[in-house]
C-alpha positions in Angstrom: 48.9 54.8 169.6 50.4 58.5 171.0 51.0 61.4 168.8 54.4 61.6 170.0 55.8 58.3 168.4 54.7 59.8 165.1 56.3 63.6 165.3 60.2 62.9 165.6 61.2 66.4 165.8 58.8 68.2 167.1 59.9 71.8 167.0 62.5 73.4 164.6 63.4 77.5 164.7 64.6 79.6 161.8 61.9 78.2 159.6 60.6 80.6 156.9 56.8 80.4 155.9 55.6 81.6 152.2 52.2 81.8 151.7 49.8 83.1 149.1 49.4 87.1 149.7 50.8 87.1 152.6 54.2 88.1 154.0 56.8 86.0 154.4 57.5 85.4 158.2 60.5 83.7 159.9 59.4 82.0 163.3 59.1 78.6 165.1 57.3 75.7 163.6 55.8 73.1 166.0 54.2 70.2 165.6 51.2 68.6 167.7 49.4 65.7 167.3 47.0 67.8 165.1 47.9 70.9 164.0 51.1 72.6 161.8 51.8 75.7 163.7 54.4 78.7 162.6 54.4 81.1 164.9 56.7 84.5 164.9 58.0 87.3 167.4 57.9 89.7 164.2 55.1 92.7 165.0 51.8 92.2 163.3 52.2 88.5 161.7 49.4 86.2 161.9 50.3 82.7 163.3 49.6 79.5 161.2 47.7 77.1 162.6 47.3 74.3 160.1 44.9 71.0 160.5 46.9 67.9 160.0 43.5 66.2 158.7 43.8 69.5 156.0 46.8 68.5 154.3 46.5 66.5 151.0 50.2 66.0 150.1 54.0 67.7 150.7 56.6 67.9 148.4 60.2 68.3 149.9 63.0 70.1 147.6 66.6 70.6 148.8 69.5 72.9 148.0 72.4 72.2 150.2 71.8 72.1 154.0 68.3 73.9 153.0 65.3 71.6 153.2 62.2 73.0 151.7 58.4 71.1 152.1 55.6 72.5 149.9 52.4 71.8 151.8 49.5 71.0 149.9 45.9 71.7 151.2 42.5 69.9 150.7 41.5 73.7 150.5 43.5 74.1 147.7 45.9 76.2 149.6 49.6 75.4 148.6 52.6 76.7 151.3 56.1 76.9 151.2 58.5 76.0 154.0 61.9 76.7 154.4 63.9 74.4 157.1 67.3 74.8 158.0 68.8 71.1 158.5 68.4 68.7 156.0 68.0 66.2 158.9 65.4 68.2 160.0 63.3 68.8 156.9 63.1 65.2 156.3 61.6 64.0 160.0 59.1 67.0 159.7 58.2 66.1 156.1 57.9 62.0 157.4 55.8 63.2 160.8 53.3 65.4 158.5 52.8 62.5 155.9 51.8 60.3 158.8 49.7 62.5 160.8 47.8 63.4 157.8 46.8 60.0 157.2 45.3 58.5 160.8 42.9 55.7 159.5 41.1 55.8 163.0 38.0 58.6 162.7 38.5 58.2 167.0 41.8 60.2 166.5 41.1 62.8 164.8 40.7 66.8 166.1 36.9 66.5 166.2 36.8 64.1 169.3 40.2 66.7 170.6 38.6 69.6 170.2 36.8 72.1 173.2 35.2 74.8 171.5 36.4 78.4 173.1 32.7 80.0 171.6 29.7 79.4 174.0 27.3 76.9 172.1 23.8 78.5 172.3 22.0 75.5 170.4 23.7 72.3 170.1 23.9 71.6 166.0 23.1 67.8 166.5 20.0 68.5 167.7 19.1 71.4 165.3 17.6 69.2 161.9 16.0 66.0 163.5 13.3 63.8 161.1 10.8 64.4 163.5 10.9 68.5 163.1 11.0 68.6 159.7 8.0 66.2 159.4 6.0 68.3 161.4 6.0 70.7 158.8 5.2 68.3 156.4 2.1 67.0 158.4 1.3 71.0 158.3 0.2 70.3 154.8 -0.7 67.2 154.1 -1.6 63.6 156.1 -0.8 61.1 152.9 2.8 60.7 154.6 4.2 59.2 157.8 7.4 58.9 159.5 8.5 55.6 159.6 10.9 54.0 161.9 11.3 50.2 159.8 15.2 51.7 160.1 15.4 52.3 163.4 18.3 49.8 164.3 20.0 50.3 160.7 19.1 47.0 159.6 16.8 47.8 156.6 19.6 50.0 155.3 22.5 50.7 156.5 22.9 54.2 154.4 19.5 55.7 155.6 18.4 57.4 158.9 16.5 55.7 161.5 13.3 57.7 160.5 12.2 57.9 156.8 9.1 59.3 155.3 6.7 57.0 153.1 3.1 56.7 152.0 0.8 57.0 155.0 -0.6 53.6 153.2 2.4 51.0 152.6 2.9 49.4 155.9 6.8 48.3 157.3 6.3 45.1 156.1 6.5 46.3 152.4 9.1 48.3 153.0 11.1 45.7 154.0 10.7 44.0 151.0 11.4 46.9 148.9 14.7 47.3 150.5 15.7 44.1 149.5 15.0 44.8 145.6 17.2 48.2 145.9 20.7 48.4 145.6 21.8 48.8 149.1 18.3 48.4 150.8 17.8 52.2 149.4 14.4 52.0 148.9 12.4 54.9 147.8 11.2 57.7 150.4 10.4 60.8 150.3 12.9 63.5 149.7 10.5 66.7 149.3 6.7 67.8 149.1 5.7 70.5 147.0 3.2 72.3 148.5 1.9 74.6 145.4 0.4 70.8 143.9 0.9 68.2 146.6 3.5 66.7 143.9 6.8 64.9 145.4 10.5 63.9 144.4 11.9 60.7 146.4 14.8 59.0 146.1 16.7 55.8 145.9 19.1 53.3 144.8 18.5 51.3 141.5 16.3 48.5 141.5 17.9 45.0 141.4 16.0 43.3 138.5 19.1 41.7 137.0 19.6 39.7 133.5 15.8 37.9 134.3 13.6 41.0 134.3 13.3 40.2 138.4 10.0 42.3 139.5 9.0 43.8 143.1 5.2 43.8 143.5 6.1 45.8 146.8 8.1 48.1 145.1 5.9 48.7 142.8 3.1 49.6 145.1 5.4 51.8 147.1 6.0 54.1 144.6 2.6 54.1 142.9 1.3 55.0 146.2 2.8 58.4 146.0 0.9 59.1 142.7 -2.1 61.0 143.1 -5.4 59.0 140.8 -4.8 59.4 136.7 -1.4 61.1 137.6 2.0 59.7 135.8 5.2 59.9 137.5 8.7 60.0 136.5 11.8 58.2 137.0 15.0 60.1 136.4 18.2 58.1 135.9 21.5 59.8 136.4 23.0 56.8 133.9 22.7 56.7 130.1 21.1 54.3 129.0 24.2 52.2 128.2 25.1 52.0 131.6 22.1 50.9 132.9 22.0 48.3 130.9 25.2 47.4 131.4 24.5 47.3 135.3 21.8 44.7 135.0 24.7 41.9 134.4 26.0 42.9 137.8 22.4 42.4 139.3 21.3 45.9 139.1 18.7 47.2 136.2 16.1 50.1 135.7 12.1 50.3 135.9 10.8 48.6 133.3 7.5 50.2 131.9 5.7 47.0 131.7 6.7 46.9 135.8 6.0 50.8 135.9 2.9 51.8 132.8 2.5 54.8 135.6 6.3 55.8 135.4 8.1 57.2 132.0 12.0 57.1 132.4 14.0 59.4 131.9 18.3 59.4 131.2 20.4 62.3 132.2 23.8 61.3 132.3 25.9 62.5 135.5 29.6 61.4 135.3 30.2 58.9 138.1 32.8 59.2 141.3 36.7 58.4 139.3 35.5 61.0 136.2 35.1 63.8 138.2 37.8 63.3 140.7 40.3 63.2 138.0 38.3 66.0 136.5 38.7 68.0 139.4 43.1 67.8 139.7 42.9 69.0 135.8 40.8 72.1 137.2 42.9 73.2 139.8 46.3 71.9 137.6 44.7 74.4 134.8 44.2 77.4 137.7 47.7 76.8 139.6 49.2 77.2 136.1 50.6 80.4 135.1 52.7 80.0 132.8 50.6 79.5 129.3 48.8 82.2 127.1 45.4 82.8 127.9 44.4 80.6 125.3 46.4 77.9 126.6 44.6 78.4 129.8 41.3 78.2 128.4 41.9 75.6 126.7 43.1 73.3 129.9 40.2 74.8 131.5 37.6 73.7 129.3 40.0 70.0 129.0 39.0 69.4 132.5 35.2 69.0 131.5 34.5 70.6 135.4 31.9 73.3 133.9 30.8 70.4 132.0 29.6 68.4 134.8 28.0 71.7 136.1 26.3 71.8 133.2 25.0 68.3 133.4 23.6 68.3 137.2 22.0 71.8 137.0 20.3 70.8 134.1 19.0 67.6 135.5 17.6 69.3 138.7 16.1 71.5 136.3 14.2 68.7 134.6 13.4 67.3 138.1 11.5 70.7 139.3 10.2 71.0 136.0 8.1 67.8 136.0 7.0 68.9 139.7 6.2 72.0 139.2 5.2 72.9 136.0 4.1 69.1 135.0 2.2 68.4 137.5 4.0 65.1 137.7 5.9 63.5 140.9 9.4 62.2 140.4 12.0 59.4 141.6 15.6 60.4 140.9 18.2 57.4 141.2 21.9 56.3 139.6 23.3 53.1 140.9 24.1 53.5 144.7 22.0 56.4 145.5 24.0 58.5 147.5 26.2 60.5 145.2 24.4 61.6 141.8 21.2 61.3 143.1 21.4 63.7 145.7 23.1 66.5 144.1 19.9 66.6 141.5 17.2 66.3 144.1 18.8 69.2 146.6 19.4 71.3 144.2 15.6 71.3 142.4 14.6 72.0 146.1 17.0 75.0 145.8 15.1 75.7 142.9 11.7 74.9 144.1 11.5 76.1 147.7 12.4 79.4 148.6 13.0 78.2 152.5 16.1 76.5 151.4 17.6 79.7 150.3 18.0 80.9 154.1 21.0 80.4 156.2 18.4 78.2 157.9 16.9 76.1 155.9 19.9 75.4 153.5 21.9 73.9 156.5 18.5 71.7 157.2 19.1 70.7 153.1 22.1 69.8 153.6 22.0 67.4 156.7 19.0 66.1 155.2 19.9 65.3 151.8 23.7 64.7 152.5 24.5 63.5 155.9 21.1 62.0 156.7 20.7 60.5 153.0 24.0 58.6 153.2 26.5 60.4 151.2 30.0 58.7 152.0 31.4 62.0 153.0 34.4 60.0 154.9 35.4 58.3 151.7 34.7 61.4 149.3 36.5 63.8 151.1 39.4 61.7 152.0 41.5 63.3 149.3 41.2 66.7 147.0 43.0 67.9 144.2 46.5 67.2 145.0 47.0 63.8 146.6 49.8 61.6 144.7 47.7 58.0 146.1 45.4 56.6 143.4 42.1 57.2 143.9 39.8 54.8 145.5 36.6 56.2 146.6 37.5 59.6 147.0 34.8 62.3 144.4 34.3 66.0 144.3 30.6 65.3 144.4 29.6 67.8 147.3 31.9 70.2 146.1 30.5 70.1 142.9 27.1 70.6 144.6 28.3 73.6 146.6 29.3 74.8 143.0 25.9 74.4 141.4 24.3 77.0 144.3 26.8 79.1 143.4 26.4 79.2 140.2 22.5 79.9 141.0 23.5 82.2 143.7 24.7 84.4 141.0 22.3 84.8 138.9 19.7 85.1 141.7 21.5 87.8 144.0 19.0 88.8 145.5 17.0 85.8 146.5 19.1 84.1 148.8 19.8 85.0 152.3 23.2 84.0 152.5 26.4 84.9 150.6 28.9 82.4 148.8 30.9 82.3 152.5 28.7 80.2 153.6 29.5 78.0 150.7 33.3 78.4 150.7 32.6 77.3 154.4 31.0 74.3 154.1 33.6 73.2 151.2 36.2 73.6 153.4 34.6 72.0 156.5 33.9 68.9 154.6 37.5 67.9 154.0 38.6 69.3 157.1 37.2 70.2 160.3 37.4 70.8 164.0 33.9 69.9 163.9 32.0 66.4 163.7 29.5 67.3 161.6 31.2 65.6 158.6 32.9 62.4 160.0 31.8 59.1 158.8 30.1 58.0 155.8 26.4 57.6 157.0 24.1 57.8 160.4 24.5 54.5 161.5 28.6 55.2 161.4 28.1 58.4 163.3 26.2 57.0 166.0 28.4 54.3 166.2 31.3 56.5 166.9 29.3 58.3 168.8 30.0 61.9 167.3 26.6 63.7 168.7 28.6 63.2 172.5 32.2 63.4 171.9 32.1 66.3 169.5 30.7 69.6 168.4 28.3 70.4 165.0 29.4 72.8 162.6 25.9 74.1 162.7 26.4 75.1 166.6 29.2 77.5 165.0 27.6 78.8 162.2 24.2 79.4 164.2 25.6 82.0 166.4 24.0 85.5 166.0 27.4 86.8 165.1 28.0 84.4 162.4 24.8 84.6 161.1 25.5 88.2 160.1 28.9 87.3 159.0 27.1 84.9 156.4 23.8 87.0 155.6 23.4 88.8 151.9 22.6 92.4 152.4 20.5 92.0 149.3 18.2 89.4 150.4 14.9 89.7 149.7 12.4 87.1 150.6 11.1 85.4 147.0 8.7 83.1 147.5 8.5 81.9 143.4 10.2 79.0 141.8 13.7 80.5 140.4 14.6 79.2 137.0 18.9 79.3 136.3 20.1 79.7 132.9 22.4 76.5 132.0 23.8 77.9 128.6 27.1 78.0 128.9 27.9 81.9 128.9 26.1 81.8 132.1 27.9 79.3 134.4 31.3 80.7 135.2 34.0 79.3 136.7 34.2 79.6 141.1 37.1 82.5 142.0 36.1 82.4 145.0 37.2 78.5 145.9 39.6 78.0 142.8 41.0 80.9 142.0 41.0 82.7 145.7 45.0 81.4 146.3 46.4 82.5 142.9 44.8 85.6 142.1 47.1 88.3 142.3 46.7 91.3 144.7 46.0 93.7 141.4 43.2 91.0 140.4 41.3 90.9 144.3 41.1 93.8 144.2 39.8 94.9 141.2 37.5 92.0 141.6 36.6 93.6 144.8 35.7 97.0 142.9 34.0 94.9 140.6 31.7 93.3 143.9 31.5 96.5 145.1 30.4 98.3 141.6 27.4 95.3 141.4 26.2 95.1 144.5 25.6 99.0 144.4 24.1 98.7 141.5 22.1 96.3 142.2 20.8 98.3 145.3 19.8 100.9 143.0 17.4 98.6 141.4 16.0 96.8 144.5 15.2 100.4 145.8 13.7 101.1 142.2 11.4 97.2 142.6 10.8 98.6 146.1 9.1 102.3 145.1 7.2 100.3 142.2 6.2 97.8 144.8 4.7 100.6 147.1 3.0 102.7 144.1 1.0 99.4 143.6 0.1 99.0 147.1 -1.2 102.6 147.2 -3.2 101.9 143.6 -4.7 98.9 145.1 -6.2 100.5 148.5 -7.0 103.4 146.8 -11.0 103.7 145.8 -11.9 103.1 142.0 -13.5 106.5 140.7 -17.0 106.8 140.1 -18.1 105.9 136.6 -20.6 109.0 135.0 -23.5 107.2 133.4 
């Protein structure tokens, strides 16, 4: 198929951009086979180049000859256009709802686009299995990389290389694959070093109405338990649920399977819940015109702080029973890939202080997300403002992104990199020049083979340049397990993704003032920690006085 039997006009002049805190501009729009582009001959106006791929809906509006097209971003970005031509208006309108809905992955920018920075270190290469294992064979030998998954026949939804007990051979793991939903058998998703405890993950077992038992899956994950240890087994389903999933063949661990194992439920709202509790969020945001009670009260109607609530406080159970228990832990829902991984990245946010640098947090998040078979293809598809009904799409990363923020705030100082980096891997997720986020596992990324035919978003964001861009000022290295505060007073709601295109200028920058006025302060007080910090060092290489008899 070519672009150009989908754009039927493909430039129109006089067109009049509105956007949010920005002037208007009158200039030329233009459409390619991927990008939206306004551009003007008016001094000091910033062009408006627009991702296809980034555009969740338009709405067209006429008065007269005037056609009018409100574009609707996945970034939550809404934009006005102003066409002369009724004619007009309605073939751009037509050519953007077509090109922002391509089925084939093969067309899209990614596999177009010829990056204009110099790539230093080539992001598909920067997180292999193989690198982070070494450091895990730096403290202990009970593990090994396994590569049963090498061809993606095992599971489809895993990497070729998973960690497992140095002690349960391929053979078991097969088996074990075939008693999880999906093949997702348990493997390891982190070590802890302070106790040798571990979290893995996987999909539900399969035991069905008959109580059907795995002696291999039993012994895989009562290898990872260290002798007179108990583990436990944290399910993101109520208890309801899970019993309700064994009549479609799916089930829990039973304790007379598991007398190691005590389960625990921690409800996590599934995909359609909090995709429909995302449009009531940013419905309640774009909506100006109620009281501030009004506001409030759609706010808290959308349940979004809710589920914030709910996965922070299930991540906190899960680096509680590693950490302070003594315990190791197996997190699963049904599938695997959505629930499940939001709690066991974010109790390694909370429990290892090397995923809160640039570094190591973009390592958490090809590991736990891209590697571990998050659908980010069928997730992303669609944000808060598409008019199709949806199917697979889910805010489930984004709500993710959200829980780091929320610990991000209230632990300013112990992360090396600023909410930007957040914001940016939000918005890279539902659209992107870069590969990085294409396809729903690694099997469909080698496939379409996205390490040779495109560029990683980590290749961008690893340049020096944009490495300072993204660093905190007030970093300092903590190397202790951070505990966040889930009561509700402390979890706020995200400005700076949902509120960032309908604050007004008055409110940025008083919110800036407000940045500014905290992050002084809060220099004050790391230069206070700092001078106690040095008095100390000074008392302790000092000589103890001589004691009179």
């Amino acid at each position: 198929m070519e672009f150009a039997e989908l754009i039927k006009t493909p430039r129109v002049d006089g067109v009049v951009l509105h956007r949010p805190f920005m002037p208007t501009v009158e200039g030329t729009l233009c459409l390619t086979g991927h990008h939206l582009i306004l551009s003007s001959r008016q001094d000091n106006t910033e062009e408006l180049w627009l991702l296809h791929s980034n555009i969740d809906s338009i709405e067209k509006r006429f008065l007269g000859s005037l056609g009018t097209i409100i574009v609707k971003c996945k970034d939550l970005r809404m934009i006005q256009l102003d066409i002369p031509g009724m004619e007009e208006c309605l073939n751009i309108g037509s050519s953007i709802e077509a090109l922002s809905t391509l089925d084939s992955v093969s067309l899209m920018y990614p596999y177009f686009y010829r990056p204009m920075f110099e790539v230093i270190e080539d992001g598909w290469k920067s997180f292999l299995p193989e690198d982070a294992f070494k450091d895990l064979e730096a403290m202990t030998d009970e593990w090994r990389l396994s590569e049963v998954n090498r061809d993606f026949r095992v599971c489809t939804t895993y990497p070729p290389l998973v960690a497992v007990p140095r002690d349960v051979d391929d053979d078991t793991l097969r088996k074990a694959a075939g008693f999880r939903h999906g093949g997702r058998f348990p493997v390891l998703s982190y070590y802890h070093k302070k106790n040798g405890m571990v979290m893995m993950r996987s999909g539900q077992p399969l035991t069905g109405t008959n109580g059907r038992r795995c002696k291999e899956d039993e012994r895989l994950i009562n290898a990872t338990l260290r002798p007179g240890k108990r583990g436990y087994v944290i399910d993101t389903r109520t208890i309801s649920v899970a019993q309700q999933a064994k009549a479609r063949g799916g089930g829990f661990e039973t304790e007379a399977n598991y007398p190691q194992w005590r389960r625990i439920h921690k409800a996590i709202e599934r995909s359609n819940v909090l995709q429909d509790s995302l449009v009531k969020l940013v419905e309640a945001c774009n909506d100006q015109s109620h009281s501030m009670d009004r506001w409030l009260s759609k706010l808290e109607a959308s349940n979004w702080q809710t589920h914030v609530k709910e996965i922070l406080t299930t991540a906190c159970l899960a680096a509680q029973c590693i950490d302070r228990e003594g315990a190791s832990v197996l997190v699963h829902g049904t599938e695997g890939t959505d629930s499940t991984l939001q709690v066991t990245s974010l109790a390694q946010i909370i429990l290892d202080p090397a995923c809160r640098t640039i570094q190591g947090f973009q390592g958490l998040v090809e590991r736990e997300w891209l590697q571990a078979g998050h659908p980010f293809g069928q997730r992303c598809s669609m944000s808060a403002y598409s008019n199709s009904k949806p199917r697979h799409e889910a805010p489930g990363f984004l709500l993710f992104l959200d829980c780091v923020w929320q610990v991000l705030r209230q632990f300013p100082c112990s992360f090396q990199f600023t909410e930007q980096l957040l914001v940016l891997l939000f918005e890279h997720a539902y659209a992107s020049q870069f590969g990085t986020f294409l396809g729903n596992s690694a099997a469909e990324r080698v496939r379409l083979s996205l390490p040779e035919k495109t560029v990683s978003l980590w290749s961008w964001v690893n340049r020096p340049q944009e490495i300072d861009h993204l660093s905190n000022p007030l970093y300092e290295p903590n190397s202790l397990v951070i505990w966040p505060s889930v009561a509700p007073q402390s979890l706020l709601l995200w400005e700076g993704v949902f509120l960032r295109w309908n604050r007004s200028p008055r409110c940025q920058e008083e919110a800036r003032e407000e940045t500014v006025h905290i992050i002084e302060h809060n220099k004050e007080l790391q230069n206070k920690v700092n001078s106690l910090r040095r008095q100390l060092a000074q008392l302790e290489t000092q000589e103890p006085p001589l004691q009179t008899p």
